[in-house]
N, C-alpha and C positions, 0 to 999 in steps of 0.2 A: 504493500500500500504506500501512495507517495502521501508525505506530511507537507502541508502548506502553511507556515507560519501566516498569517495576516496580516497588512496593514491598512488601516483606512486614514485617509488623509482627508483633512479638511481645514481650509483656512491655514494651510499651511504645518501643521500637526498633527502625527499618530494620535488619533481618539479611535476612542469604541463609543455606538448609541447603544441603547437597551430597547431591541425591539424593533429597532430600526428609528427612535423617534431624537429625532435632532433637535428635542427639546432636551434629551436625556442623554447627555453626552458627557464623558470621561478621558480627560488629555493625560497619557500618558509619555508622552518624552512632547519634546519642541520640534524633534528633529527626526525626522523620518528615516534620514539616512542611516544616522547613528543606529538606528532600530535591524534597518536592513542588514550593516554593519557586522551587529551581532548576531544577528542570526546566520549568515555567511562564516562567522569567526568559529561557532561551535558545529558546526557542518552540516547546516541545510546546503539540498541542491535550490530549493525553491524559494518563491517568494511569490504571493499573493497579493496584490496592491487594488484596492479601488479607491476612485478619485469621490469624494461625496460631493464635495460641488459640484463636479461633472455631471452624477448621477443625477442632482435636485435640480441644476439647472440647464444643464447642455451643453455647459460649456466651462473650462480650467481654471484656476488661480493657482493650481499645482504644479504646471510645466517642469520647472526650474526643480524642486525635488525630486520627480520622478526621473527627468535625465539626469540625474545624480546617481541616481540607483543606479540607472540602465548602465552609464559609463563610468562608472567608476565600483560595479561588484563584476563576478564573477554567476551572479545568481541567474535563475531561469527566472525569468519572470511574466507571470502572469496578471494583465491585468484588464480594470473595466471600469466605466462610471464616467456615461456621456460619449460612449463611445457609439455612434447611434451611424453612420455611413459607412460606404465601403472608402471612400476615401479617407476617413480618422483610423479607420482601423489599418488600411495600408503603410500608410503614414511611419505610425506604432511599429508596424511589425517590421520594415524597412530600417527603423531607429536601431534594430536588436533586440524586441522585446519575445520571447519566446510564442506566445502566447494570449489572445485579444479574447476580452472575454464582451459580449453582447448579452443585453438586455432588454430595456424598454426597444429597441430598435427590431427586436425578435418579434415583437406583434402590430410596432407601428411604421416599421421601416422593412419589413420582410425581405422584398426584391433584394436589396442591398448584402441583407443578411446572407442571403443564399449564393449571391454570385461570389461574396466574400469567401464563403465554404468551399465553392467550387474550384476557387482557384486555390486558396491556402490550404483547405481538407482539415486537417490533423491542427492548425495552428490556430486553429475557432474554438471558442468553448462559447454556448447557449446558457445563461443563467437562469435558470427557473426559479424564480423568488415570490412564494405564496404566502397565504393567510387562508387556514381553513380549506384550504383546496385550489384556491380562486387565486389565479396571477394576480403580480399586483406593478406597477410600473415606477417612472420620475422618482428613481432612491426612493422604494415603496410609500411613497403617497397616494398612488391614484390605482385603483379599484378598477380591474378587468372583470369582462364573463368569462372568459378565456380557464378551460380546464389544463390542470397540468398535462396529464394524459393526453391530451390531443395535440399541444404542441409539440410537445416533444415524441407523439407521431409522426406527425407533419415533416419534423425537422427531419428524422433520424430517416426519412423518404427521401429525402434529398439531399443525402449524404453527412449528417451532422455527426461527428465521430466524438464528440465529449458534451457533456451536460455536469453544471453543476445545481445541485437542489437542495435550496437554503426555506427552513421554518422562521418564519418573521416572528411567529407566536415563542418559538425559546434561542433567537438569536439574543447573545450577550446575557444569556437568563442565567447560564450554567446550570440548567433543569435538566440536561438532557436530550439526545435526540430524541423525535417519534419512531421507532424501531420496525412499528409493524405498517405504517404508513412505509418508509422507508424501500422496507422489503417490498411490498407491492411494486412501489415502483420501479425498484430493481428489475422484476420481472419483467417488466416491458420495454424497459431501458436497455435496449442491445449493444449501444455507445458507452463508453467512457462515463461513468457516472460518480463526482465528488460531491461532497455529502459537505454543510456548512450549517451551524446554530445548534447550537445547547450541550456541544459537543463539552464533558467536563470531567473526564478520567480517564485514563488508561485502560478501565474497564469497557468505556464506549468505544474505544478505538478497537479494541477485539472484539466486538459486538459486529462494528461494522466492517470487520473484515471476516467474522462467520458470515456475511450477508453477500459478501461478495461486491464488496464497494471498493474502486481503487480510488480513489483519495480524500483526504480529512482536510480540511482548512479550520484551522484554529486560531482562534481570537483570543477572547477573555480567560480562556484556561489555563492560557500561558503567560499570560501579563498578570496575571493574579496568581502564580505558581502553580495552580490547580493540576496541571500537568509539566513535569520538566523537559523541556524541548531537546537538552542537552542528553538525560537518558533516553530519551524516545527513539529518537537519532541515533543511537548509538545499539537501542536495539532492531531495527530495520536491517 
């Protein structure tokens, strides 16, 4: 299973929301880099980045941090948040960024999304980010009808080879994943599927590797000690 350390940036800053509500937010370093830094230093290959402003708004204040990441680690980096064309994501991937991950653009920018897959394949990731079942879009503010199941249908038709699927109801909760939700969708999930929110022990992490999930993204578990990144890593 690959481990994805987290960072969410905003206004310039590593925070975590609780839930996704950016009324409810937690800065944890100033400096992104330094963040990325260490996780590079104790031996991640990865790194997880979403831009939150990008996500709420559609567009950067973060530039300048993330090419810091991209040019000066070694890490793979995936990232997402406003990233809504095939031209920002080409952009991205052209910079050295491993990995483009798409969102709200997945149900309002489609066309884009799919030519992007077609040409990059393997270097797309689809984020499925719900509530109760129901997508939810614009750095989860806004309320789809959109079932998860059918998109990531749709996608996986036209060639979408990774999905990640994030619980809004226990991101940053440390509650836990929904295991048996989860698993359903495993089952229908033939692509690449990383699993994000409530994720809070070592015991969820072999949970979701009995499930058959290849990757974890972790946030609050590891910035709160909850899980040590440094033995996780070391038992991989």
């Amino acid at each position: 299973m690959k481990i994805f350390p987290a960072i969410d940036i905003r206004n310039g800053k590593c925070v975590r929301l609780i839930k996704g509500n950016y009324e409810d937010e937690i800065v944890f370093n100033e400096d992104p880099f330094e963040v990325a830094k260490s996780f590079e230093k104790i031996g991640s290959k990865y790194v997880h980045i979403i831009d939150l402003d990008g996500a709420k708004e559609g567009k950067s204040n973060n530039k300048n941090n993330i090419l810091k990441i991209i040019k000066q680690t070694n890490l793979k980096i995936q990232i997402g948040g406003g990233i809504r064309s095939f031209e920002n994501a080409e952009t991205l991937l052209n910079l050295g960024v491993d990995k483009i991950i798409f969102g709200t653009a997945a149900l309002e920018n489609k066309n884009d999304v799919i030519k992007t897959i077609q040409k990059f394949q393997s270097r797309v990731i689809v984020s499925i980010d719900a509530l109760n079942g129901k997508i939810k879009t614009k750095g989860w503010l806004k309320d789809s009808r959109i079932e998860v199941n059918d998109l990531v249908g749709e996608l996986q038709d036209n060639g979408c080879k990774n999905f990640i699927y994030t619980d809004i109801e226990k991101d940053g909760t440390l509650s836990h994943p929904n295991f048996k939700y989860i698993s359903n969708l495993r089952s229908i999930c033939k692509s690449e599927l990383y699993i994000a929110g409530g994720i809070s022990d070592i015991n969820d992490i072999t949970k979701l590797k009995s499930i058959g999930i290849d990757g974890a993204i972790l946030g609050m578990s590891i910035y709160t000690g909850k899980i040590d990144l440094r033995n996780l890593l070391n038992q991989e």
